[in-house]
N, C-alpha and C positions, 0 to 999 in steps of 0.2 A: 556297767562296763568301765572296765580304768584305761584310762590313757596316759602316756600315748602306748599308742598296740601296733603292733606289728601289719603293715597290712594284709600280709599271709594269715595271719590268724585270725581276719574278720569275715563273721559267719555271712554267707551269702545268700541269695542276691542281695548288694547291695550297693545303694547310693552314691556316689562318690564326688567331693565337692574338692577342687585346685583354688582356695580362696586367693592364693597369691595372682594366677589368674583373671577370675574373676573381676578382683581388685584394679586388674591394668584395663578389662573390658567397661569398668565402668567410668575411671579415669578419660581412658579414651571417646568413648560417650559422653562424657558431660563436657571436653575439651572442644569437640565438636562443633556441639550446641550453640557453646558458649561466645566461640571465633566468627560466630553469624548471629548470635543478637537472636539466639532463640530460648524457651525456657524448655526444661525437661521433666515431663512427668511417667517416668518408667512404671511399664503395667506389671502388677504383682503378681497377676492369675500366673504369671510364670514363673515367679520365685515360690509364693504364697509363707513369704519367710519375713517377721517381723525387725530378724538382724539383717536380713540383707537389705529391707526398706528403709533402714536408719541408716546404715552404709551407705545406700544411694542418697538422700537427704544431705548426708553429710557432704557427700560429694558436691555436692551445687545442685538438687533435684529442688525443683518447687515443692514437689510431693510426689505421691503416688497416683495410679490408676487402679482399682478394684473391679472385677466384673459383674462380682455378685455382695448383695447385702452383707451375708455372712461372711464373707472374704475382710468385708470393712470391720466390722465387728471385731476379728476377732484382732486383725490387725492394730485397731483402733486402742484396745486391748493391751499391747501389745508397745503401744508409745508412738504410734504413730499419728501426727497431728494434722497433719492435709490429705484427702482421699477426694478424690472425683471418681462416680462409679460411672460406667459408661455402657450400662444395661438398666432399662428402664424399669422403676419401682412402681405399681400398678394398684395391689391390694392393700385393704385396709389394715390388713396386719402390718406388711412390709410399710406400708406409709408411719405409722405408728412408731415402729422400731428406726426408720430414719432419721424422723423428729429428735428420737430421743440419742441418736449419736449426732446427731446437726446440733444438739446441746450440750456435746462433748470438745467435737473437732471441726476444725474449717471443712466444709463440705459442699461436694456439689454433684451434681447428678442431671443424668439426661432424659427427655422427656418427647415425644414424637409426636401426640396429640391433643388438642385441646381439653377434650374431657381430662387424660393425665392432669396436665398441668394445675384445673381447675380443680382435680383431689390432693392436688401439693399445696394447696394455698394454708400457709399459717407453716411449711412443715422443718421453716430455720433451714434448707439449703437453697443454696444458687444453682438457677437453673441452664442446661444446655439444651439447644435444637441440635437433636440428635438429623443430622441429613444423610438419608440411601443413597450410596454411590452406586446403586444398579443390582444388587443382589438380591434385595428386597427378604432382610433380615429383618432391622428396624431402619426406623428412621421416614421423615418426611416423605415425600416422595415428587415437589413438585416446590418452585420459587415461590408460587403461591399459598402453598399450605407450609413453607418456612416463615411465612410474613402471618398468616392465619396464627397460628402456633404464636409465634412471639408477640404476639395482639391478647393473645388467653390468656400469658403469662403475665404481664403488664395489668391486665385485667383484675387476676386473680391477687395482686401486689406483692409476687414476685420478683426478685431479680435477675435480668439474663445474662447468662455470665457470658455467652459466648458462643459458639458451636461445633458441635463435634462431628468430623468426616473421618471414617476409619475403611478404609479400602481393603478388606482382611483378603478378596482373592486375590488379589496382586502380590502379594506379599514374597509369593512361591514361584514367581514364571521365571522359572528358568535363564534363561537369556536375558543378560539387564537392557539391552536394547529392544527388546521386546516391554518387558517391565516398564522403560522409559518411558515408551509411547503408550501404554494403557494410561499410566499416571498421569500424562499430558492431557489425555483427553478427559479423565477422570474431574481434573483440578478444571480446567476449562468450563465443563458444568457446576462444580463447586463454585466459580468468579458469576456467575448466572444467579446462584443464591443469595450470594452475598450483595450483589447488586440488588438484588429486590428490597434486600430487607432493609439499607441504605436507603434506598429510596421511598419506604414506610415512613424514613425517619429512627430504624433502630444499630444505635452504637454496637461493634461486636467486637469484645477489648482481645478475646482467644478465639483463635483457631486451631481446634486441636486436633490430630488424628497422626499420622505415620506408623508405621511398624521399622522392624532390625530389614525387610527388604528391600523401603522405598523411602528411608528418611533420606538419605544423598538425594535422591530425585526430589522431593518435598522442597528441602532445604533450595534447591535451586530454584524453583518456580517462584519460591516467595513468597505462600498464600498462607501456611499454615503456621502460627506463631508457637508451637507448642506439639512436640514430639514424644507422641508414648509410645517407644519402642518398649519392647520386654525381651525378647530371646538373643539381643545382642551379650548379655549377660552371660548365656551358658554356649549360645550356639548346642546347633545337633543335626541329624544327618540329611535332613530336609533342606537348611541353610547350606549345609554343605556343598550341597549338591545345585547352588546357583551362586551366578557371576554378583556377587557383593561389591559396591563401591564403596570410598570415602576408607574412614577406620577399618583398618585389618586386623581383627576379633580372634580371642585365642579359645580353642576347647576348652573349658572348662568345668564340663559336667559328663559323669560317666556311669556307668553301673560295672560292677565284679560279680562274676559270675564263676562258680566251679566245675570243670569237667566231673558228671557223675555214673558215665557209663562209656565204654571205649569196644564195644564188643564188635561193631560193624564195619571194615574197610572202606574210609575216603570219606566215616559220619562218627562226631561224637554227640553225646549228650549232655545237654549242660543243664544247671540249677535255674535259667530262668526264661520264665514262658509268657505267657497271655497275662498273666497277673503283674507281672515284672517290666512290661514297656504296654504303651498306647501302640495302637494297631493303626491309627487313623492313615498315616503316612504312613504305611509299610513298613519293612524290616529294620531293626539297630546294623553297624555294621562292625566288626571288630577292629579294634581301634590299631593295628597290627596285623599283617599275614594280607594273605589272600583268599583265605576261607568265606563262604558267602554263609548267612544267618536262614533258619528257617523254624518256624515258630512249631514244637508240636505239641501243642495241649497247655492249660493254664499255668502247670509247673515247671514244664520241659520247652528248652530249646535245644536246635542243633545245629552245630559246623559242619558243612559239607568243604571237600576237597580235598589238599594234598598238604605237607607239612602241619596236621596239626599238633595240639596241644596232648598229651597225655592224660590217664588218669588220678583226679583230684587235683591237676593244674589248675591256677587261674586264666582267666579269660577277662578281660576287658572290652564293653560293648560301647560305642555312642550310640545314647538314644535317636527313634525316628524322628521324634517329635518332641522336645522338652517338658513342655508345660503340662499337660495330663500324663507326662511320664512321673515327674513330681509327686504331683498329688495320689501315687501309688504307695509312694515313701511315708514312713513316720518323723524318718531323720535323715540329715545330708552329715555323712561321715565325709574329715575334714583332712586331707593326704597332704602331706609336703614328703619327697623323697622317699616314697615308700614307706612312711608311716603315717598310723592313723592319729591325729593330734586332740580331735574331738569332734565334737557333734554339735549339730543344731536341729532345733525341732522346723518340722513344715507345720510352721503356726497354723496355717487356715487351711489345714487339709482337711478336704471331703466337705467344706461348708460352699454346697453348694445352693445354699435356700438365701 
């Protein structure tokens, strides 16, 4: 494909990235951080792009966050020199392959129980206590087995970096006064953990967790040294759709879409369906009009209502959910003013192992 192209002329569904955007979302992100004496480690599972992880970097990030092994990998790959994963590595294989990027790049990773930890020994990364904020995903599950845990790891001659608390259902409540006060009580229990393990006798230089919902709330409490937001980057219709404090975040990420069928009054049909957005959060919404989204089939979407689009128009959608929207893409096509200026690969798509 030559650029720059028209963005009328790019084949659809497709991707669509405002780096000038982007650019100010992460600006304003690290400015943040920065005017409270915190450090920032932005999670990639949302970009999964190895230029936007250096652009952040560059910006004043400590590093990255990864979710998954292969996310690191290929990242790692990729030029990027700090990753903390923050989904625990178990199998002999995966231990194996962390070793062997723990002897590439500064690394660290999170672990929830003593056996883990005792098959990490020897594996060159720094270790976190991964702690359950209630959801009972991973993580610890008690002050006591946070201090158990970090006793294994000392054991196994280990370093503990630190701990990580990531509160992923709060991220969404709607109402930030709502949101405040889960986080309050959340962090409250987290001041419980860290006391105990104080009180063992263990140092804990990070504390890491936040998301783009509840770092304003984090940042206030004081407890967490260390903020891995990720979809403050692109924002999408999930964020949208709650009261955000602190930094006000511009759209940045979108998908094009062409009207492909106009035959029904008050419905059109457009190029992109179930294969084209994550489902998890419900429908994209178009970024323009009044028209509501409704998903029909893995190819097909369509506008319902009144003033739409004709046929072969474009259509512009915000995603429901960014991050497994992403990882749909091969490429994020790159628009300033209506043209397309270039591409970038989704480094670490589909490495979900």
């Amino acid at each position: 494909m030559n650029f720059p192209l028209p963005r009328a002329d790019l084949a659809t569904p497709a991707l669509l990235l405002d780096v000038a955007a982007m650019d100010r979302n992460i600006a304003a992100m690290t400015a943040f951080a920065r005017a409270r004496g915190l450090a920032l480690r932005p999670h990639a599972k949302t970009h999964k792009s190895g230029e936007i992880a250096r652009r952040q970097i560059a910006a004043g990030a400590v590093g990255i966050c990864c979710a998954k092994l292969g996310e690191a990998e290929a990242l790692a790959a990729d030029g990027v020199g700090d990753i903390h994963l923050t989904s625990p590595v178990v199998t002999r294989g995966g231990i194996a392959r962390l070793a062997a990027l723990a002897a590439r790049i500064r690394l660290s990773v999170v672990a929830d129980h003593p056996e883990a930890a005792r098959a990490l020994a020897g594996c060159g990364a720094t270790l976190f206590i991964d702690v359950d904020p209630g959801k009972h995903r991973t993580g610890v599950t008690s002050p006591e087995a946070a201090v158990a845990l970090a006793q294994a790891i000392a054991a196994a001659g280990l370093t503990l970096g630190g701990v990580q608390y990531y509160c992923g259902s709060e991220q969404h409540i709607p109402s930030y006064a709502d949101r405040h006060a889960a986080i309050v009580a959340k962090t409250d229990y987290l001041r419980t953990v860290l006391a105990a393990l104080a009180a063992a006798g263990f140092a804990i230089p990070v504390v890491t967790g936040a998301g783009t919902g509840t770092f304003a709330i984090d940042a206030e409490l004081g407890v967490l040294t260390e903020l891995q937001v990720g979809s403050y980057l692109f924002l999408d219709r999930e964020y949208r759709d709650c009261e955000l404090a602190g930094p006000r975040f511009e759209q940045a990420l979108w998908v094009d879409a062409t009207v492909v069928s106009a035959n029904t009054p008050g419905m059109v049909t457009i190029d992109a369906g179930l294969k084209s957005f994550a489902t998890d959060a419900g429908v994209p919404v178009p970024a323009s009009g009044t028209a509501r989204y409704a998903f029909m089939g893995d190819e097909q979407g369509a506008l319902i209502g009144e003033d739409l689009p004709g046929l072969a128009e474009r259509v512009t959608l915000v995603p429901p959910h960014c991050d497994p929207t992403v990882n749909l893409y091969d490429l994020y096509h790159l628009v300033e003013d209506g043209t397309v200026t270039g591409a970038w690969p989704v480094t670490a798509r589909g490495r979900s192992t």
